[in-house]
C-alpha positions in Angstrom: 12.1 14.4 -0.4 12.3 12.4 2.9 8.3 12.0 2.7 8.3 10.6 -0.7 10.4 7.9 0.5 8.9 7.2 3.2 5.7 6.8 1.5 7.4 5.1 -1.0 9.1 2.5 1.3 5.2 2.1 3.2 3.1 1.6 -0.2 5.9 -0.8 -0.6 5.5 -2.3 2.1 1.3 -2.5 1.7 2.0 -4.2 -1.5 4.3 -7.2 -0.3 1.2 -7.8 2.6 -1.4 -7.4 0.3 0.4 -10.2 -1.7 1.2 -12.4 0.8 -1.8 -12.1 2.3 -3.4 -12.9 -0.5 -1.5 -16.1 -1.1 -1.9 -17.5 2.4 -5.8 -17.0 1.5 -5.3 -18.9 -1.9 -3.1 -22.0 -0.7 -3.5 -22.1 3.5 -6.8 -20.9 5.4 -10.1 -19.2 3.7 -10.5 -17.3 6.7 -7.5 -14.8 5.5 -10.1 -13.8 2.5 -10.9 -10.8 5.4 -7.3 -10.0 6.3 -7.2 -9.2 1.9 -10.2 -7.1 2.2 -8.6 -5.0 5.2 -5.2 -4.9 3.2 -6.7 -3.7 0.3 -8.4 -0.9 1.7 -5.5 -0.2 3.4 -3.0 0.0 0.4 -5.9 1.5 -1.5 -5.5 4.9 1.0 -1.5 4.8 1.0 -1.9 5.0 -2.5 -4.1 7.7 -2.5 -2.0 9.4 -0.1 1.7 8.2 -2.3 -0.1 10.3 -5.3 -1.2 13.3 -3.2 2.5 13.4 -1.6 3.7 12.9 -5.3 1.7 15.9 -6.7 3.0 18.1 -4.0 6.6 17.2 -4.4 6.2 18.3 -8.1 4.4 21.1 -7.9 6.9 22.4 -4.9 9.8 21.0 -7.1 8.9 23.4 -10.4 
């Protein structure tokens, strides 16, 4: 249970940057266009991970 929090609280976490990052691209500097790119990736893989830790948490739970 503790590591589906804790990769809840991260993919969290991903999200909010991959949001703000993306509005500091829209309204501020172009140049954070690549910091978006790099955060998506990133959250792309927690999530991958979030479901994979999911699965296993159900399929230990049954």
């Amino acid at each position: 249970m503790k590591r589906v929090i804790t990769s809840t609280v991260v993919l969290i976490i991903c999200i909010l940057t991959l949001i703000s990052s993306f509005l500091l691209a829209e309204n501020l500097n172009h140049n954070y266009w690549w910091q978006v790119i790099g955060m998506a990736i990133v959250t792309f893989a927690v999530g991958q991970y979030f479901f994979k830790i999911i699965k296993s948490y159900q399929a230990t739970k049954k």
